[in-house]
C-alpha positions in Angstrom: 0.0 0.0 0.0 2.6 2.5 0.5 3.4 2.5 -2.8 0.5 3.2 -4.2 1.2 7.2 -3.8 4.5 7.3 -5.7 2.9 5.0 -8.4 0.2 7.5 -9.2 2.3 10.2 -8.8 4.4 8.9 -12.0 1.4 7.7 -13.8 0.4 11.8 -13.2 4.3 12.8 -14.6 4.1 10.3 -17.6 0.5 11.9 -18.6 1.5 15.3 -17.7 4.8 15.2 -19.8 2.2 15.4 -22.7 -0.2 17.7 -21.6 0.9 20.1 -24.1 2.4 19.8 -27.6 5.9 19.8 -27.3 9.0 20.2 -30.6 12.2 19.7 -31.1 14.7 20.2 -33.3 18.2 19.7 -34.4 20.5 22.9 -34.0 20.3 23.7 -38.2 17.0 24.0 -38.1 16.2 25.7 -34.7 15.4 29.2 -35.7 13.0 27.9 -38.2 11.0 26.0 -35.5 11.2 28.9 -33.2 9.5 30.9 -35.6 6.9 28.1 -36.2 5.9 28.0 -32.4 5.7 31.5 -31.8 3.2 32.1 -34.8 2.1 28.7 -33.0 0.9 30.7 -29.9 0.0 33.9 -31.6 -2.5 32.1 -34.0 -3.6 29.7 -31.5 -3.4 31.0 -28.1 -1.8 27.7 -27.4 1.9 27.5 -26.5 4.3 24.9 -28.2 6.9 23.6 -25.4 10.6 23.9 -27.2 13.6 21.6 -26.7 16.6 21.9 -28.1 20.3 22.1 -26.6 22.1 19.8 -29.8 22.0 17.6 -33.4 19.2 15.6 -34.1 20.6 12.8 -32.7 21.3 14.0 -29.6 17.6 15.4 -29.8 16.3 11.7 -30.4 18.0 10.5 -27.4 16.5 12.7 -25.2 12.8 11.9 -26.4 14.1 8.3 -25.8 14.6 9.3 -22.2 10.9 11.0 -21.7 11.3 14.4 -22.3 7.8 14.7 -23.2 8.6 15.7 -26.8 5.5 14.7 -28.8 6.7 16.3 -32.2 10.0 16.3 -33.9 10.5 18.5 -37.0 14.0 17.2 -39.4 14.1 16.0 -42.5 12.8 12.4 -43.4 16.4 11.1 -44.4 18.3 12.0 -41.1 15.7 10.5 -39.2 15.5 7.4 -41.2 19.1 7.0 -40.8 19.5 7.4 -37.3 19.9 4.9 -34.9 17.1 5.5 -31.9 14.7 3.3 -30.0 12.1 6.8 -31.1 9.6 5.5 -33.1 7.2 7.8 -35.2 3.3 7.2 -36.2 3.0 10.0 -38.3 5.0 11.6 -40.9 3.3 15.0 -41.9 5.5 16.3 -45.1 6.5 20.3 -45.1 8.2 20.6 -48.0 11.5 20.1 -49.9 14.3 22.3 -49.8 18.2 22.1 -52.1 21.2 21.9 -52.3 22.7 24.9 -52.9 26.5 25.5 -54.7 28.1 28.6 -53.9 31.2 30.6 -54.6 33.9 33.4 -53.3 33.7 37.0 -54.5 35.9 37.7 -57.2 35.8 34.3 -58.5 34.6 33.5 -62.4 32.7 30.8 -61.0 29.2 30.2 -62.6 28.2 26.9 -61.1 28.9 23.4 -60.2 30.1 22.6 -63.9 32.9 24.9 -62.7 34.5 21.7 -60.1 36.3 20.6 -63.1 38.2 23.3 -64.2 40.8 25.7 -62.9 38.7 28.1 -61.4 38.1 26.1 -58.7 41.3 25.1 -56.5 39.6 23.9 -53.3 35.9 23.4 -52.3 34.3 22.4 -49.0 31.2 20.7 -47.5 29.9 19.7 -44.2 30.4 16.4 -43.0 28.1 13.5 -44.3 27.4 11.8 -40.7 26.5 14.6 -39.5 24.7 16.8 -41.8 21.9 16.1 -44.7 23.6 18.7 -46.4 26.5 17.3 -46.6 25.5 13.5 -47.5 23.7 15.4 -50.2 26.8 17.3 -51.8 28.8 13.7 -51.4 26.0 12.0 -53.3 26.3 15.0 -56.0 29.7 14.6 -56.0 29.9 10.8 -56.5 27.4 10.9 -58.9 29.8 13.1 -61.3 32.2 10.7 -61.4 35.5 13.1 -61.1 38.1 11.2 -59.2 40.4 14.4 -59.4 37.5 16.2 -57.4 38.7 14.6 -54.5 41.7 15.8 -53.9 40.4 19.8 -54.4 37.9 18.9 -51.9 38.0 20.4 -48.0 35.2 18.2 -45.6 34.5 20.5 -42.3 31.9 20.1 -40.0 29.1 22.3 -40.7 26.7 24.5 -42.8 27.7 27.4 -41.1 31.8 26.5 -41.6 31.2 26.2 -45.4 29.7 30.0 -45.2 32.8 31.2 -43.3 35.0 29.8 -45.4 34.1 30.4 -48.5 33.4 34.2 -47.3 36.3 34.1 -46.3 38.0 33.3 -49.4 40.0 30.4 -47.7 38.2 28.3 -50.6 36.7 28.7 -53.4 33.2 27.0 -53.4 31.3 25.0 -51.3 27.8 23.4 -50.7 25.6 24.0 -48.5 21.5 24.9 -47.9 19.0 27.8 -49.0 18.9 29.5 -46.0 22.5 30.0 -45.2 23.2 30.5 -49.0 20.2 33.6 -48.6 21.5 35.2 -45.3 25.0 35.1 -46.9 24.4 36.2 -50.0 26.3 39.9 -49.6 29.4 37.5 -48.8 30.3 35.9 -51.3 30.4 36.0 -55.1 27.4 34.0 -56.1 25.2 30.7 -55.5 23.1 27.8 -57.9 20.6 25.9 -56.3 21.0 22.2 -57.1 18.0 19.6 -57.6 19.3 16.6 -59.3 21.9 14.3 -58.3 20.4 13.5 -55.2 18.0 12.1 -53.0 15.3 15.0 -51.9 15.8 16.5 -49.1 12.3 16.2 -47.6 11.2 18.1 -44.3 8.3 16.2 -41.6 6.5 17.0 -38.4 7.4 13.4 -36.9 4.7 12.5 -34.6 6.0 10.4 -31.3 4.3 6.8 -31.6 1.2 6.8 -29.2 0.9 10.5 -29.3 -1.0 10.7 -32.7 -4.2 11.4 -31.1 -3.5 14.0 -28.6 -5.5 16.7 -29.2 -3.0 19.7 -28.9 -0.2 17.4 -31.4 -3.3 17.7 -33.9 -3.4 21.3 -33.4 -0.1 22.0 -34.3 -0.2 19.6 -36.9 -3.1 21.7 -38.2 -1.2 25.1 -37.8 1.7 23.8 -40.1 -0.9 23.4 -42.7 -2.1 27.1 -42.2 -1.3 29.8 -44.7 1.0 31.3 -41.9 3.7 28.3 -41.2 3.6 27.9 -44.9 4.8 31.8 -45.3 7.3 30.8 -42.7 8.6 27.8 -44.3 9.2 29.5 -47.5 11.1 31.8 -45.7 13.5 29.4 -44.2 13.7 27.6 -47.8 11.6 25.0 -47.7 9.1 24.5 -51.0 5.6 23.5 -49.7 
């Protein structure tokens, strides 16, 4: 009998954890889902818990260990590829969004068809494991066929490394996504948005097995489907 409190006080937790809709993220696309759950609120009156704090992976793993995250926004690929004990009911589609090629200022660079020649001396992307981005550019890259590519080729870790150093001038081109390629785009010489040569890059509202039903994870399904979010996915690049 005495432990009948503490067992309905974390049967109260486990439902409580969920009384709201709750998102995550991985640390790309966090400014994007920001925006999503304060027009969340504003259009709603309801308020969207937020957690973030890493990658998508380490993300996953904290849903695995009951956060209460009902909703995870990524793109289908990463979270098919990922290793996690997270299972999803529900994949709502938001849209694609591409690969992008870009290049110094000063440079004669054009476009991708540019890899090949002279004008290009080095080139970066971020790193496959760890970015879609990145597994996207390899895929591009691999399907050209250009063994000499590889040894002009600079892998760094991120989306916002390829920005720096191609702004930078410390290469010449690089690949990375719409959004960076648009809030750069008074650094650096130029950009061409790729979208062949690779799997799509598909963005989802993953819904947390078992939560599918909850009223307030409907909601904000609802609300990604609104005029609004749509406005705000175009702005961070994705194509509804």
């Amino acid at each position: 009998m005495k432990f009948k409190p503490l067992m309905i006080a974390a049967a109260f937790l486990c439902t409580s954890a969920y009384a709201e809709v709750s998102i995550t993220t991985g640390a790309g696309y966090m400014p994007m889902s920001k925006e999503l759950a304060k027009a969340y609120q504003q259009a709603t009156g309801q308020k969207a818990v937020e957690n973030y704090g890493g990658n998508i992976g380490q993300m996953l793993a904290q849903v695995a260990a009951g956060n209460g995250v009902n909703i995870v926004i990524s793109d289908l690929g990463t979270l098919k590829r990922i290793k996690s004990p997270v299972q999803f009911s529900k994949l709502q589609k938001l849209g694609n969004t591409p690969l992008v090629f870009i290049w110094k200022k000063g440079s004669a660079i054009t476009g991708p068809q540019d890899l090949t020649t002279d004008k290009v001396k080095t080139f970066t992307y971020p790193d496959p494991k760890a970015a879609i981005y990145g597994r996207a550019a390899k895929e591009y890259l691999d399907g050209l066929n250009v063994p000499s590519l590889k040894d002009k080729t600079m892998q760094i870790a991120s989306v916002p490394q390829v920005m720096a150093y191609v702004s930078k001038g410390e290469v010449d081109a690089g690949f990375l996504n719409r959004t960076a390629a648009r809030q750069g785009k008074d650094k650096i010489g130029g950009s061409v948005e790729i979208t062949q040569g690779y799997a799509p890059i598909e963005m989802v509202a993953a819904v947390v097995k078992g939560q599918e039903n909850d009223k307030d994870v409907q909601a904000f399904l609802n609300f990604l489907n609104s005029e609004g979010a749509k406005k705000l996915l175009v702005k961070h690049g994705i194509d509804k």
